[in-house]
N, C-alpha and C positions, 0 to 999 in steps of 0.2 A: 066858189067857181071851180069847175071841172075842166083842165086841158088835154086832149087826148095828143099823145104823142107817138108818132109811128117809127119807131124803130129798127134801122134794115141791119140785119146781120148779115153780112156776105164774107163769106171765105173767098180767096186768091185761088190763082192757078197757075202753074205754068204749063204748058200743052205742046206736044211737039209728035210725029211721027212715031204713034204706037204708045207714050208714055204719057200719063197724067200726074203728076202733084198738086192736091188741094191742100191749104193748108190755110191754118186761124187762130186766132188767139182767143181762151177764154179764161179769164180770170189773169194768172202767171204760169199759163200753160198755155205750150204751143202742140193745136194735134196738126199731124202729121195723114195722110193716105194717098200711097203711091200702088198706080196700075201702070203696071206693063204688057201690054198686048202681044201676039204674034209670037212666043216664045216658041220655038220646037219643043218636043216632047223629052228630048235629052238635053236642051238647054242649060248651059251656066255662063256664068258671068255676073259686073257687080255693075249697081248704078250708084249715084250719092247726092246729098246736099251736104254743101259745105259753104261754110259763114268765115266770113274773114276776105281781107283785099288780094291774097293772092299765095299760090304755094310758097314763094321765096318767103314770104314774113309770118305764112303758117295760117294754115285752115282747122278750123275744128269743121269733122265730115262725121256725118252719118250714112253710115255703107249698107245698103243692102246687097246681098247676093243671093244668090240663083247656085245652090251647088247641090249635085248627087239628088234631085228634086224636091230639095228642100230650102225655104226663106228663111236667110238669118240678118240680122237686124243689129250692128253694131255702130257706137260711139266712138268715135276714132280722134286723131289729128293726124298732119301733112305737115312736112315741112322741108321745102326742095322735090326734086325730082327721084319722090322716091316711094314707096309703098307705105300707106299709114301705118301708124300703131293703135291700138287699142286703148283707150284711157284707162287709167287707173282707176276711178269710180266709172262704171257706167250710167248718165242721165237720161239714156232711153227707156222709155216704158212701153213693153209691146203691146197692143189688143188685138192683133188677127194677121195671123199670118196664111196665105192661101198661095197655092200653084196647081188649079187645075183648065184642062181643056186650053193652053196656049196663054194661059192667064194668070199674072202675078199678081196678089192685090197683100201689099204690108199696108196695116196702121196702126201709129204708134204715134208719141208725143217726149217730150223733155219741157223742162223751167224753159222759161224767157233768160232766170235770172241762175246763176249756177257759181259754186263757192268750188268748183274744179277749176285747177288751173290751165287746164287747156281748151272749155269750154269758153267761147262765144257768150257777150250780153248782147242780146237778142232785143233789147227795149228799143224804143224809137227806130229809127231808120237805119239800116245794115246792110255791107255789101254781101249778098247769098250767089253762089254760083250751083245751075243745074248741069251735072251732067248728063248726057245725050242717051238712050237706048240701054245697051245693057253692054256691055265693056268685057274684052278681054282678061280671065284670068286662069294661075296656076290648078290643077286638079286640087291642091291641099287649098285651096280658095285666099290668095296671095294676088294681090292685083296687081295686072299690068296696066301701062299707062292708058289714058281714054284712048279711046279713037276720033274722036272731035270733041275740042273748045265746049270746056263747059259753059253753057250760057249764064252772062251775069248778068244780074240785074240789081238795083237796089230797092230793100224791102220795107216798109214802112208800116210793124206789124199791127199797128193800133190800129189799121187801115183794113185790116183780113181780122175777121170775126164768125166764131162758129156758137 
């Protein structure tokens, strides 16, 4: 006996005024592809995803920025009101970084699952917060704080599939 079984993959989104994050899991890898629209031509600034309940008890962020016209694509943590640091291992893996015509488009991935200690497990359900547009920062690319309330939401990754 032959049972055909149709199987929907769908990736997540969050969507907001100019910015897209699609994101999925496939295997014990989460990809990642964030578009920014509308960028001026001399634009900087940084945007992120960060996993964790909140700055006071510590986010692990992945930061993109916008600086001198170029996407850079870092692993980060928070913790308080104050400017991330860089982790010690990086668990980001880039594939495409672009800034043309008004247009940012990073995609990149890291584990669900990570033997860093300031890394996020990303399995089952997690609180993620987006933030908003593209964010305030220093020329040396040092961020200042958002300008709006990252949106949280809680992530259910088995749920987003690529």
């Amino acid at each position: 006996m032959y049972i055909s079984v149709n199987v929907e993959s769908t990736p997540c989104t969050f969507v907001t005024n100019g910015q897209q994050i699609t994101y999925g899991v496939r295997g014990n890898t989460i990809h990642f592809r964030v578009v920014l629209t509308g960028i001026p031509p001399t634009g900087s600034g940084w945007t992120a995803i960060g996993f964790g309940n909140s700055m006071f008890s510590g986010l692990d962020v992945i930061v993109v920025r916008v600086l001198n016209g170029r996407v850079i694509v870092t692993d980060e943590f928070v913790r308080g009101f104050q400017s991330p640091v860089p982790d010690r291992q990086n668990n980001v893996q880039v594939y495409g970084l672009r800034y043309e015509n008004g247009v940012v488009v990073a995609s990149f991935s890291r584990s669900v699952f990570s033997n860093e200690q300031m890394d996020a497990n990303l399995s089952g359900c997690s609180p993620w917060k987006f933030s908003v547009g593209l964010n305030r920062m220093s020329p040396q690319g040092h961020l200042f704080h958002h300008s709006q309330t990252p949106v949280h939401r809680v992530v259910c990754i088995n749920q987003c599939t690529v």
